[in-house]
HTML snippet that shows the backbone in 3Dmol.js (N, CA, C, O; Angstrom):
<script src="https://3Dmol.org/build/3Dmol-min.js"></script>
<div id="view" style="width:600px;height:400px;position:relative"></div>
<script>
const pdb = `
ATOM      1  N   UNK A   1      -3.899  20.279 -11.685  1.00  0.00           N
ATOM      2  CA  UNK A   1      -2.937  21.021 -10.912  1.00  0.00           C
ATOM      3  C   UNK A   1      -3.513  21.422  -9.562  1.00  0.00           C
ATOM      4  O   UNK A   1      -2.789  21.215  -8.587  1.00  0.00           O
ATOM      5  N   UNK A   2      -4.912  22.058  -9.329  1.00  0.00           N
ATOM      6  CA  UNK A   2      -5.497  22.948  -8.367  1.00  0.00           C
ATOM      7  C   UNK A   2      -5.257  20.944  -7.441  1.00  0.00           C
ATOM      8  O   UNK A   2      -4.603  21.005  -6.400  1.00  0.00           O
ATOM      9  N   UNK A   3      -5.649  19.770  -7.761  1.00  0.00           N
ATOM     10  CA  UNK A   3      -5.894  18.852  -7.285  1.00  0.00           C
ATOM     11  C   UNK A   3      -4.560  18.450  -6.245  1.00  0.00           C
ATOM     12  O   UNK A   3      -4.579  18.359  -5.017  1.00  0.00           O
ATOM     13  N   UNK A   4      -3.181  18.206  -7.372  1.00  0.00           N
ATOM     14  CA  UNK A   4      -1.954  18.571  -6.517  1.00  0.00           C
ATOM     15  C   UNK A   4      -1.602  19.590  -5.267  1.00  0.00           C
ATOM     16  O   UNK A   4      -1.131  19.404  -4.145  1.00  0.00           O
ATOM     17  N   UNK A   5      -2.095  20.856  -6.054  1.00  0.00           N
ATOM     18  CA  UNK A   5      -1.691  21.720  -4.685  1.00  0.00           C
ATOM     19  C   UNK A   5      -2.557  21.505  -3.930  1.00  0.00           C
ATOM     20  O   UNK A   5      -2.025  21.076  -2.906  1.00  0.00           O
ATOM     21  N   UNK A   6      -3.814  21.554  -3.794  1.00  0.00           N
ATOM     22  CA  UNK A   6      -4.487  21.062  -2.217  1.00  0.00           C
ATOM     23  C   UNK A   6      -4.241  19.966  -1.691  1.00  0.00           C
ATOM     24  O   UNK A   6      -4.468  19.827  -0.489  1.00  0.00           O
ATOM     25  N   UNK A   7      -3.714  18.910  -2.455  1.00  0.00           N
ATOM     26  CA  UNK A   7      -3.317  17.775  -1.892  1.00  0.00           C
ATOM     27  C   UNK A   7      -1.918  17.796  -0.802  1.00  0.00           C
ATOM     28  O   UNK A   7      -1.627  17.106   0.176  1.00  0.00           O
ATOM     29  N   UNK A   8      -1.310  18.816  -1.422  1.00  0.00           N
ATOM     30  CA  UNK A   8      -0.068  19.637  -1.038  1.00  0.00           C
ATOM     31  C   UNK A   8      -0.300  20.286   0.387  1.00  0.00           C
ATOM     32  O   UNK A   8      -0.111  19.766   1.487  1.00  0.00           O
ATOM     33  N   UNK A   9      -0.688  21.358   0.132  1.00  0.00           N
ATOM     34  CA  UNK A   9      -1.090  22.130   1.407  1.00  0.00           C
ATOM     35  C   UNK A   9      -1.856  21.216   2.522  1.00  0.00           C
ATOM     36  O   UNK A   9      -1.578  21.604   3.657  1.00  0.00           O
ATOM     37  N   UNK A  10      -2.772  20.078   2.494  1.00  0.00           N
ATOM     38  CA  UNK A  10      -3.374  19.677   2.976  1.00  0.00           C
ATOM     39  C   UNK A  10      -2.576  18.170   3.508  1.00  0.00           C
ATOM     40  O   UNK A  10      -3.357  17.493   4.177  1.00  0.00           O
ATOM     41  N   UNK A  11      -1.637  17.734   3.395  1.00  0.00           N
ATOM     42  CA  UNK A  11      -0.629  16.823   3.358  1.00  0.00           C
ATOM     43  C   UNK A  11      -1.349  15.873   3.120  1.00  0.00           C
ATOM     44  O   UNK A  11      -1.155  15.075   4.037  1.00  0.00           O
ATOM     45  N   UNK A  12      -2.229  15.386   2.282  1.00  0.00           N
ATOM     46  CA  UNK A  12      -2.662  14.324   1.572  1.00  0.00           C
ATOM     47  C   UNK A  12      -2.101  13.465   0.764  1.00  0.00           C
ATOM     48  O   UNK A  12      -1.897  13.885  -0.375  1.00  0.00           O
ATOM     49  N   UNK A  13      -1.680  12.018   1.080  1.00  0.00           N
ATOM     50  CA  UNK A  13      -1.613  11.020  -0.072  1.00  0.00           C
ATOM     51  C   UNK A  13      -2.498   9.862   0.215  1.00  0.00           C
ATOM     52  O   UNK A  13      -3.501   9.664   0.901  1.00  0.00           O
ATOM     53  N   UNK A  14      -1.536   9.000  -0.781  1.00  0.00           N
ATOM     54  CA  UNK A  14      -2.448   7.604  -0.653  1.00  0.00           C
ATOM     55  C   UNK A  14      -1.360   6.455  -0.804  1.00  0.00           C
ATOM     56  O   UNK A  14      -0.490   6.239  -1.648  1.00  0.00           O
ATOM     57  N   UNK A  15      -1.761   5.812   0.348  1.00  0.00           N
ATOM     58  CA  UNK A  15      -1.082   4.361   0.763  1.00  0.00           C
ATOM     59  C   UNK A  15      -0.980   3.328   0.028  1.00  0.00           C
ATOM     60  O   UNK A  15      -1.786   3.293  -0.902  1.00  0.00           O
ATOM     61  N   UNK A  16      -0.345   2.560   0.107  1.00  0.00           N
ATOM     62  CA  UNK A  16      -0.264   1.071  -0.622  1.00  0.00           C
ATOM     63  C   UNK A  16      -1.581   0.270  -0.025  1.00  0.00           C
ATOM     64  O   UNK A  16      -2.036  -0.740  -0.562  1.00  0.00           O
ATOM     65  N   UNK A  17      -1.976   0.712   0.845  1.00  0.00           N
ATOM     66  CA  UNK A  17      -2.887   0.080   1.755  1.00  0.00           C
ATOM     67  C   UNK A  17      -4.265   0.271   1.206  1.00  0.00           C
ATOM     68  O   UNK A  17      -5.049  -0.633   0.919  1.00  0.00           O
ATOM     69  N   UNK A  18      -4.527   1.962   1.061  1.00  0.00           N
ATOM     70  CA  UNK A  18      -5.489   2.346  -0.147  1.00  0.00           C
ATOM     71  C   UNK A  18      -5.701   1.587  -1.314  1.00  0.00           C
ATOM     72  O   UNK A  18      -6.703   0.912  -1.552  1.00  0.00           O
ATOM     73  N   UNK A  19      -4.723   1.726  -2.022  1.00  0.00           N
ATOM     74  CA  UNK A  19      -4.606   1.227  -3.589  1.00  0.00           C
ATOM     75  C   UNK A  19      -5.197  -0.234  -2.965  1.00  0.00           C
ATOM     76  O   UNK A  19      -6.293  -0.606  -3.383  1.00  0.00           O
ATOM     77  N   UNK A  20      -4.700  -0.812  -2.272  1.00  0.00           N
ATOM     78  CA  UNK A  20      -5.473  -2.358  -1.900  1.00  0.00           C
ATOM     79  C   UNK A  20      -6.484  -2.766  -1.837  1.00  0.00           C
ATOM     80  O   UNK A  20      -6.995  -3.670  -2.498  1.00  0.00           O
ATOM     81  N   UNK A  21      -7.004  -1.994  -0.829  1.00  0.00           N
ATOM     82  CA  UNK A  21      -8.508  -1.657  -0.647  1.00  0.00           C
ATOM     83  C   UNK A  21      -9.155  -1.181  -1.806  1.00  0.00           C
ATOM     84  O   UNK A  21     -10.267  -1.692  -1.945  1.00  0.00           O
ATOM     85  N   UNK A  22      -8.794  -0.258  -2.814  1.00  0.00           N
ATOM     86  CA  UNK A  22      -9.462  -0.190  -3.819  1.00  0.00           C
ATOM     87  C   UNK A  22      -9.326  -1.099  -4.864  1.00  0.00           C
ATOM     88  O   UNK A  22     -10.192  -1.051  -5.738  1.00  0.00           O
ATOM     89  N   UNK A  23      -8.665  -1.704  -4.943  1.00  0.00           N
ATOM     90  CA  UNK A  23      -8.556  -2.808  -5.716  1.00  0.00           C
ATOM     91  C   UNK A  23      -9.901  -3.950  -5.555  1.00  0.00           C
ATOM     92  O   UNK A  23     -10.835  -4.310  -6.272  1.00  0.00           O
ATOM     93  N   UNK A  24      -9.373  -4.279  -4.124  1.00  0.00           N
ATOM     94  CA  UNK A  24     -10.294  -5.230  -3.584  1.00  0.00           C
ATOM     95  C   UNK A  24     -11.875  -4.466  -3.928  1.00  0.00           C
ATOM     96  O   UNK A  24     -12.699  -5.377  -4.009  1.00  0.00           O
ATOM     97  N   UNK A  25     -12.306  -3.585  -4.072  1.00  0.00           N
ATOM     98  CA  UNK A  25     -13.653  -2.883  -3.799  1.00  0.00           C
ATOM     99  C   UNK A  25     -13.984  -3.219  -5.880  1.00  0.00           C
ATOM    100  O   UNK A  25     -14.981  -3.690  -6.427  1.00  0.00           O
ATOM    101  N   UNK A  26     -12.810  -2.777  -6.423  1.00  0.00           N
ATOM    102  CA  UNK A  26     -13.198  -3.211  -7.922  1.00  0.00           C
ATOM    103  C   UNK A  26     -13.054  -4.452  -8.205  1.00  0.00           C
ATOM    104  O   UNK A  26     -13.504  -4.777  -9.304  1.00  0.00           O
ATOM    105  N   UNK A  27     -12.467  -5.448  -7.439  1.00  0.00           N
ATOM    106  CA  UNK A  27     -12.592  -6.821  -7.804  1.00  0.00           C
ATOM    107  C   UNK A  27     -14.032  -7.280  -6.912  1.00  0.00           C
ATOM    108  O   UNK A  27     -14.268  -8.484  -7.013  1.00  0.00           O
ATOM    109  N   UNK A  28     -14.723  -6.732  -6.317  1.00  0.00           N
ATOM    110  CA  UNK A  28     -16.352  -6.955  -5.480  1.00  0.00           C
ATOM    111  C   UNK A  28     -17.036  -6.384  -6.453  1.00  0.00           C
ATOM    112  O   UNK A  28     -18.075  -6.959  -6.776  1.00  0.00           O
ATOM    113  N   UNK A  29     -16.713  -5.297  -7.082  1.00  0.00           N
ATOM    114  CA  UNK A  29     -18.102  -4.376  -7.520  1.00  0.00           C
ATOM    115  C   UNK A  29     -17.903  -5.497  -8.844  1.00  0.00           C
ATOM    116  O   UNK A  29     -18.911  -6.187  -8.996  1.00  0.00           O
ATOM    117  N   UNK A  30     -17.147  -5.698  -9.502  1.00  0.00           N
ATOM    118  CA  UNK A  30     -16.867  -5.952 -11.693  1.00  0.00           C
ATOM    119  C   UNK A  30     -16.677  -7.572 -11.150  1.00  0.00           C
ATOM    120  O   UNK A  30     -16.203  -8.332 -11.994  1.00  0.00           O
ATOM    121  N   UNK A  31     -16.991  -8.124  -9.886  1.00  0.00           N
ATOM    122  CA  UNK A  31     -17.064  -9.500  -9.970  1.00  0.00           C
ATOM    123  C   UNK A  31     -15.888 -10.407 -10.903  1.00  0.00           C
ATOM    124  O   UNK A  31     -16.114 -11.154 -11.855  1.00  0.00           O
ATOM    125  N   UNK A  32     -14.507 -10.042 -10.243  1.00  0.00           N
ATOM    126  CA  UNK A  32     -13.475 -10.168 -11.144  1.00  0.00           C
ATOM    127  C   UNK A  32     -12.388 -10.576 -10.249  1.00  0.00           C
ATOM    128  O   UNK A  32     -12.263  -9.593  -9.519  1.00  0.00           O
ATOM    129  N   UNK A  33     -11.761 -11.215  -9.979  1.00  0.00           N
ATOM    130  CA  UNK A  33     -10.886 -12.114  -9.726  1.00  0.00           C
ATOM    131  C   UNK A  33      -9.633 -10.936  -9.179  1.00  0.00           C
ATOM    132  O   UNK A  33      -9.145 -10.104  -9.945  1.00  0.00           O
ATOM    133  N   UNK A  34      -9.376 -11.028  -8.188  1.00  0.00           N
ATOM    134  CA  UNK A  34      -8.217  -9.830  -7.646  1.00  0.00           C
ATOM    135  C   UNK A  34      -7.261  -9.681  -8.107  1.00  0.00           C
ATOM    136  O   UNK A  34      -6.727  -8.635  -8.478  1.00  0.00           O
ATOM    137  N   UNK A  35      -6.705 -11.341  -8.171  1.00  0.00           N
ATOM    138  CA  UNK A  35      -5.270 -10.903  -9.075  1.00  0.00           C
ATOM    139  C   UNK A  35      -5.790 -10.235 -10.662  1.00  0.00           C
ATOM    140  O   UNK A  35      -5.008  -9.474 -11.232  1.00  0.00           O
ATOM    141  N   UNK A  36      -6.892 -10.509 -11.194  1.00  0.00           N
ATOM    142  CA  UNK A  36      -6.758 -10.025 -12.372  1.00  0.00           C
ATOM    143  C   UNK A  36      -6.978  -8.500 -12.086  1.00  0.00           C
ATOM    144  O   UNK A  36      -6.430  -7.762 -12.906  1.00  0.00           O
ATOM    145  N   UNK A  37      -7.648  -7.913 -11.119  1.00  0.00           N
ATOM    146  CA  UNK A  37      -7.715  -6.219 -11.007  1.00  0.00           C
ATOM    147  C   UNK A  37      -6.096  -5.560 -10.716  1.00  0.00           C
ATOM    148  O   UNK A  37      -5.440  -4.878 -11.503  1.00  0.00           O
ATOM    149  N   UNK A  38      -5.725  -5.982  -9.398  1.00  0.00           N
ATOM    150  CA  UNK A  38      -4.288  -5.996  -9.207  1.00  0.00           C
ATOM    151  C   UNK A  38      -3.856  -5.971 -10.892  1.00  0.00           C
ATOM    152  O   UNK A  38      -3.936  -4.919 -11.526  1.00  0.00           O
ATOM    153  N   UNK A  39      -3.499  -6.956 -11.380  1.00  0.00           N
ATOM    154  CA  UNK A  39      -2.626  -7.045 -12.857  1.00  0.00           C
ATOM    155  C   UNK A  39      -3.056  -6.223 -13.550  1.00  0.00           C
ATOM    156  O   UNK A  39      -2.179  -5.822 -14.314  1.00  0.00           O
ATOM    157  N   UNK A  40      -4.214  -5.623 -13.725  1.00  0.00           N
ATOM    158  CA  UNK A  40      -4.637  -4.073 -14.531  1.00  0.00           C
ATOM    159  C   UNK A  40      -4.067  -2.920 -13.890  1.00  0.00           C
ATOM    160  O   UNK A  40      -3.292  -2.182 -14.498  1.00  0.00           O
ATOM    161  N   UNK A  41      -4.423  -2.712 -12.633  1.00  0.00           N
ATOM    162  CA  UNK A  41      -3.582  -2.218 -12.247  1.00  0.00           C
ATOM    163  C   UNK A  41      -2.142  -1.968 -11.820  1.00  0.00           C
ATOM    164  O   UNK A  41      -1.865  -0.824 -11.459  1.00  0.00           O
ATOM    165  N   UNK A  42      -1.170  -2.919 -11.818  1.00  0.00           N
ATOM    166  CA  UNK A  42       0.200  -3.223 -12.106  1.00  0.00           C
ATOM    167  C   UNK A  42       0.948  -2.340 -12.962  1.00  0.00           C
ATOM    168  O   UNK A  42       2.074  -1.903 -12.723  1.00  0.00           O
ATOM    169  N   UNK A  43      -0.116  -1.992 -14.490  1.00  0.00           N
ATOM    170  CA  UNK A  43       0.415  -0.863 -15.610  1.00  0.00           C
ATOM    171  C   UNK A  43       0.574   0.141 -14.586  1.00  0.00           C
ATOM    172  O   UNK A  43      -0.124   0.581 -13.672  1.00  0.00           O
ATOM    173  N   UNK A  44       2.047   0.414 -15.174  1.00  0.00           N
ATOM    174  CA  UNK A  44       2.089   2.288 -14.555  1.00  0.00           C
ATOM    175  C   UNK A  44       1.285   3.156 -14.840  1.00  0.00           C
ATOM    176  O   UNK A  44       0.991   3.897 -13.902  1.00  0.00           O
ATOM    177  N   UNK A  45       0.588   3.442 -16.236  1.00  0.00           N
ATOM    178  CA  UNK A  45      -0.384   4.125 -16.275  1.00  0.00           C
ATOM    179  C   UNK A  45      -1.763   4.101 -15.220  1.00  0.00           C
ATOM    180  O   UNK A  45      -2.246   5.001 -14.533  1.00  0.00           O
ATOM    181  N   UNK A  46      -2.063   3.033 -15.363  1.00  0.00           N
ATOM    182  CA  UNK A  46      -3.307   2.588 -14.657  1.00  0.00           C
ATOM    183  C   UNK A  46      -2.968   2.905 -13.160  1.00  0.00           C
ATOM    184  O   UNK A  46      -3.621   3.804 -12.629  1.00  0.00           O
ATOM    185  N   UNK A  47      -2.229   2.405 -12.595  1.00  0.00           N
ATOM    186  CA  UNK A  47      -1.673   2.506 -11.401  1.00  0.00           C
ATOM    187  C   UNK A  47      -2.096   3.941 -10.719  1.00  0.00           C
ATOM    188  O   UNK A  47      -2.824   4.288  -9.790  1.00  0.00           O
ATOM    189  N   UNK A  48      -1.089   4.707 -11.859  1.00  0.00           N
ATOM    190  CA  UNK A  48      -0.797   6.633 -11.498  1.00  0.00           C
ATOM    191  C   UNK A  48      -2.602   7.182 -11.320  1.00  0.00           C
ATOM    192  O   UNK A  48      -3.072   7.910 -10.446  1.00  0.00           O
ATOM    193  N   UNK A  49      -3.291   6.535 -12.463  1.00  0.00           N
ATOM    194  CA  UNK A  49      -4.758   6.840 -12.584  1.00  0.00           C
ATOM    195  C   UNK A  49      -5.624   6.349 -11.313  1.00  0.00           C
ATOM    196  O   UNK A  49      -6.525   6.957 -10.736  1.00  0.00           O
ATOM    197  N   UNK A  50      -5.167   5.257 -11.085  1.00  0.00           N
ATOM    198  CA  UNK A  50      -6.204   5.452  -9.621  1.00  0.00           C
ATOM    199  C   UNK A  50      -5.670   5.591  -8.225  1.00  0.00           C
ATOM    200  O   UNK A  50      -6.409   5.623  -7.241  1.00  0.00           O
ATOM    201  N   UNK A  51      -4.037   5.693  -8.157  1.00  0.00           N
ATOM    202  CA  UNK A  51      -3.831   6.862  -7.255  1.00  0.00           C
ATOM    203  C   UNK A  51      -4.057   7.955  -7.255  1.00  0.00           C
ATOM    204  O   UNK A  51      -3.951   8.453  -6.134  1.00  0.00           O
ATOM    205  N   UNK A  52      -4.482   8.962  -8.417  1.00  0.00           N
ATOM    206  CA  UNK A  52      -4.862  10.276  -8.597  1.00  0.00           C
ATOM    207  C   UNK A  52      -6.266  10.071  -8.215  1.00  0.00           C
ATOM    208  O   UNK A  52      -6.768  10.936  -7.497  1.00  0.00           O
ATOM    209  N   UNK A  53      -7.143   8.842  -8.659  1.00  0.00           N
ATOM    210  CA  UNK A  53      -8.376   8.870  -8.345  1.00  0.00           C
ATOM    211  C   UNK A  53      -8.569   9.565  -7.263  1.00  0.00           C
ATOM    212  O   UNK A  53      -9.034  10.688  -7.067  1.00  0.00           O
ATOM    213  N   UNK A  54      -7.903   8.270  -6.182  1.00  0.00           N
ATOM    214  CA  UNK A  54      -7.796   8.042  -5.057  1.00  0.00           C
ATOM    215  C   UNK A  54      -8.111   9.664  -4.200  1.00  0.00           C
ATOM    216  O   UNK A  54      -9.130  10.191  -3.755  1.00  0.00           O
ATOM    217  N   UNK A  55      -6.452  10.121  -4.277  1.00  0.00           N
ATOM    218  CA  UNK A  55      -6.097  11.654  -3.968  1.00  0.00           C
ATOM    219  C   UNK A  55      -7.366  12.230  -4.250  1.00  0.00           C
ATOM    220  O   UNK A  55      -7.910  12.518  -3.184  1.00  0.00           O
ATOM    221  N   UNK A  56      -8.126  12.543  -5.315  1.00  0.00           N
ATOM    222  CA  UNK A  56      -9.244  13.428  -5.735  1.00  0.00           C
ATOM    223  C   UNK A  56     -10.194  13.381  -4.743  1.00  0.00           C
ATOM    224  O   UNK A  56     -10.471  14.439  -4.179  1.00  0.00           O
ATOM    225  N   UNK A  57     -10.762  12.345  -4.409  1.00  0.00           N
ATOM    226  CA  UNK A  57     -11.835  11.764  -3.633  1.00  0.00           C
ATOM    227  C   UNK A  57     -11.462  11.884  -1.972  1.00  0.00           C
ATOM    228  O   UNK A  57     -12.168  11.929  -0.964  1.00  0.00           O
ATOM    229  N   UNK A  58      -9.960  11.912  -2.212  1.00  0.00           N
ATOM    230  CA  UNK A  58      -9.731  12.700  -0.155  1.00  0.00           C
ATOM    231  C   UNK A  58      -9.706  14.174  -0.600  1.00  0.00           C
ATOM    232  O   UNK A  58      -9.864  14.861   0.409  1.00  0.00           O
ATOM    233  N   UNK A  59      -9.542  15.101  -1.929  1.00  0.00           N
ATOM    234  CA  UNK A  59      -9.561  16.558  -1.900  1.00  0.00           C
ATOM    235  C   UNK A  59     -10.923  16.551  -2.017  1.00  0.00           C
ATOM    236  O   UNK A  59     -11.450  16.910  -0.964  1.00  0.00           O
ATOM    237  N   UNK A  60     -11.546  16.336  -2.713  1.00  0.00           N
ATOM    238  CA  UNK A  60     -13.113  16.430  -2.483  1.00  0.00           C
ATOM    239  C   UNK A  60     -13.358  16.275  -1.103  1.00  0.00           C
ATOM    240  O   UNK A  60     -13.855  17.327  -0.699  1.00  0.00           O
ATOM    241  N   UNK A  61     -13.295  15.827  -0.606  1.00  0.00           N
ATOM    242  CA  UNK A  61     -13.537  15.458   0.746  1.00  0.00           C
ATOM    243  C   UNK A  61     -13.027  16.473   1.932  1.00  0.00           C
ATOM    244  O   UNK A  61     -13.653  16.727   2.961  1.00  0.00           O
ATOM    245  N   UNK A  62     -12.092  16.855   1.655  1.00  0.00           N
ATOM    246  CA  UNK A  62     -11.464  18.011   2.369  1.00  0.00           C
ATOM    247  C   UNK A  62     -13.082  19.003   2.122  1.00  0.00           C
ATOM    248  O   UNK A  62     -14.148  19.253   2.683  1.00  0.00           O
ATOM    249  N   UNK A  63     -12.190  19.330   0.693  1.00  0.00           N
ATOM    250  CA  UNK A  63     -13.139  20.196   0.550  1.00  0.00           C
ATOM    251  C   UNK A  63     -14.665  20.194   0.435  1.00  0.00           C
ATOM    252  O   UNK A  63     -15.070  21.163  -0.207  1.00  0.00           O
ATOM    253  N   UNK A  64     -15.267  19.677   0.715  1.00  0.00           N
ATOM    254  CA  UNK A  64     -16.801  19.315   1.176  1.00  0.00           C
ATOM    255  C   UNK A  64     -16.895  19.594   2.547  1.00  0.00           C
ATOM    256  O   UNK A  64     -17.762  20.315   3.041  1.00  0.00           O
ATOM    257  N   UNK A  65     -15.488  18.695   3.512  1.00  0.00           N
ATOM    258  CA  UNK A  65     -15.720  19.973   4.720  1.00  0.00           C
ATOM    259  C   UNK A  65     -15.813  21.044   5.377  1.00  0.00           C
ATOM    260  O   UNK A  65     -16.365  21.464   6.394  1.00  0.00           O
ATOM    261  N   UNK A  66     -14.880  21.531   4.239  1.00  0.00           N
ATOM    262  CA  UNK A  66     -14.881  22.935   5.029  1.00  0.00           C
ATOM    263  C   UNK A  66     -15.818  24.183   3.598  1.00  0.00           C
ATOM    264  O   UNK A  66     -15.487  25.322   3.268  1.00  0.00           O
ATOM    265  N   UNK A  67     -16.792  23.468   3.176  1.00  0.00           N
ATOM    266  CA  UNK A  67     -17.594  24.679   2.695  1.00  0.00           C
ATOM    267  C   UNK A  67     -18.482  25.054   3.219  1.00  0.00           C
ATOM    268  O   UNK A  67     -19.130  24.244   3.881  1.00  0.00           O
ATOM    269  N   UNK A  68     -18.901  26.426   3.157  1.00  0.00           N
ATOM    270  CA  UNK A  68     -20.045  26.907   4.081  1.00  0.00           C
ATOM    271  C   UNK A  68     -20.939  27.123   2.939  1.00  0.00           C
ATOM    272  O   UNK A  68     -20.515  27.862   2.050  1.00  0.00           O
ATOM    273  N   UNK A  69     -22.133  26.592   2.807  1.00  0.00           N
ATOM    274  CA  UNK A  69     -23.611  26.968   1.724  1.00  0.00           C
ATOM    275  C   UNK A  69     -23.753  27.239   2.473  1.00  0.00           C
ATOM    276  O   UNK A  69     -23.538  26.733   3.574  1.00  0.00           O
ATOM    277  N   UNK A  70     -24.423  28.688   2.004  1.00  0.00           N
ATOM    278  CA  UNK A  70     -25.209  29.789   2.397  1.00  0.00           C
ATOM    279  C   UNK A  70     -26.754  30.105   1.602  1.00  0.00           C
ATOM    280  O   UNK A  70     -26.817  30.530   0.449  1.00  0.00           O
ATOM    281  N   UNK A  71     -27.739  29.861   2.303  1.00  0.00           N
ATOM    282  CA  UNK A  71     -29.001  29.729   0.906  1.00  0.00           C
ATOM    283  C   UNK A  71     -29.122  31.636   0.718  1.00  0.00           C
ATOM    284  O   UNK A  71     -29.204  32.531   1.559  1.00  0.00           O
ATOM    285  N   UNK A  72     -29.089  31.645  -0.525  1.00  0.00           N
ATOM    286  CA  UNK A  72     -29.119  33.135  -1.497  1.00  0.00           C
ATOM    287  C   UNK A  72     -30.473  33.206  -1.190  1.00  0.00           C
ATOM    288  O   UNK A  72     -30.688  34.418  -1.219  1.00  0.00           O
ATOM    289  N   UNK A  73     -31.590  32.611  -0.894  1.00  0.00           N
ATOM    290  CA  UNK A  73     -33.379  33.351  -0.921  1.00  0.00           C
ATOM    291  C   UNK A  73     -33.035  32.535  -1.967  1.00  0.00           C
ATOM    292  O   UNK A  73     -32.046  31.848  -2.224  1.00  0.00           O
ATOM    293  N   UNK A  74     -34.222  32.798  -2.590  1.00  0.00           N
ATOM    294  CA  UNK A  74     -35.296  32.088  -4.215  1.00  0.00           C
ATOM    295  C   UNK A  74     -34.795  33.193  -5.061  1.00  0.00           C
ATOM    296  O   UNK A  74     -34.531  34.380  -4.864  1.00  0.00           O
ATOM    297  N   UNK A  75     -34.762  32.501  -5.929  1.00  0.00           N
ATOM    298  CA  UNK A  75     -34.270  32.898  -6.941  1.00  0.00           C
ATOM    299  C   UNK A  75     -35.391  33.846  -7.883  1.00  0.00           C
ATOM    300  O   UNK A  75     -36.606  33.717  -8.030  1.00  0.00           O
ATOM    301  N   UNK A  76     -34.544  34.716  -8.371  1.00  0.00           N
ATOM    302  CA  UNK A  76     -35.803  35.915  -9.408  1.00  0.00           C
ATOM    303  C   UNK A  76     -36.662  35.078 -10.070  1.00  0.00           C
ATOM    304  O   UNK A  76     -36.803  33.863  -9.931  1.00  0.00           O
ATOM    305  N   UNK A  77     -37.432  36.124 -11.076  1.00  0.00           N
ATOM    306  CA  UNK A  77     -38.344  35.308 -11.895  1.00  0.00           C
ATOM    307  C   UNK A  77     -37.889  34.650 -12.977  1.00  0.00           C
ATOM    308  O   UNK A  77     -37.954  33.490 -13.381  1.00  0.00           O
ATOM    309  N   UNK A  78     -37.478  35.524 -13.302  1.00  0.00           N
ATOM    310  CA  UNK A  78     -35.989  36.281 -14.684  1.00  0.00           C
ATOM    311  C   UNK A  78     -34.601  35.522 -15.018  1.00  0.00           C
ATOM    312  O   UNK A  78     -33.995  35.215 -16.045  1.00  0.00           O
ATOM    313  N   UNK A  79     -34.342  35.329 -13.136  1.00  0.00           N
ATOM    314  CA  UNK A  79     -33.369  33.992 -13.182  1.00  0.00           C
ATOM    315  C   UNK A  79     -33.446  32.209 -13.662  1.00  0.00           C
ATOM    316  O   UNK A  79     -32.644  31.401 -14.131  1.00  0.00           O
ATOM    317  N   UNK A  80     -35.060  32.183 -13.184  1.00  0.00           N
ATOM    318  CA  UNK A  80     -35.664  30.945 -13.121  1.00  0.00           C
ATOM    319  C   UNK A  80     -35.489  30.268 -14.442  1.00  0.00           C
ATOM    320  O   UNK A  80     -34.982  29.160 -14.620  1.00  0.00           O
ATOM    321  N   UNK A  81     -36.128  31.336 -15.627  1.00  0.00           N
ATOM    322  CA  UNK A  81     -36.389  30.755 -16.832  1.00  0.00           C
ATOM    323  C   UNK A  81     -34.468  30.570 -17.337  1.00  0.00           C
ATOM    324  O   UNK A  81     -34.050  30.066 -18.380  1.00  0.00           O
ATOM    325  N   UNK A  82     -33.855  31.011 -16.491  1.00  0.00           N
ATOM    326  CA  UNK A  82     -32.121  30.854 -17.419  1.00  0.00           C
ATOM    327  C   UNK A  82     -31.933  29.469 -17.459  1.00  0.00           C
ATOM    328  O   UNK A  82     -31.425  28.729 -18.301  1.00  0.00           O
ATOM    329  N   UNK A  83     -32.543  29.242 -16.179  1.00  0.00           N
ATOM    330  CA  UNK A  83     -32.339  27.777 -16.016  1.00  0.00           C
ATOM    331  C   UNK A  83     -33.113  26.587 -16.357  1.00  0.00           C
ATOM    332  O   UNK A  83     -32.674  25.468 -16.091  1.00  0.00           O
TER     333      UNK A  83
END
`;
const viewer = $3Dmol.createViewer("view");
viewer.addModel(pdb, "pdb");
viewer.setStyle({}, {cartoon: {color: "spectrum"}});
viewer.zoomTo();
viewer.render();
</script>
């Protein structure tokens, strides 16, 4: 849900053009024949799944820009062993 609404507020989607390009990038990486990635992807399920991918990886991305890390100092002694 939190993925939708920032995608929302942030007017984010993803193109036919995307989905292409990612296609093409899984028929390079799994050494697999395009039309056969395309035709996996064709299922509506599959389809919806890596357009959501897709979307995730531009909200990540949003949001990776605009965070500010701030370094806290070193951590206690007390804290150390929690971890």
């Amino acid at each position: 849900m939190l993925v939708g609404e920032i995608a929302k507020t942030e007017q984010l989607n993803v193109s036919d053009e995307e989905v292409e390009k990612a296609n093409r990038k899984v028929a390079e990486l799994s050494r697999e024949e395009i039309s056969r990635v395309r035709s996996h992807y064709a299922a509506p399920e599959q389809k919806e799944s890596l357009r959501f991918q897709l979307l995730e990886d531009k909200v990540l991305e949003v949001l990776e820009k605009s965070a500010a890390i701030e370094d806290g100092g070193p951590l206690a002694e007390d804290k150390r062993q929690l971890l």
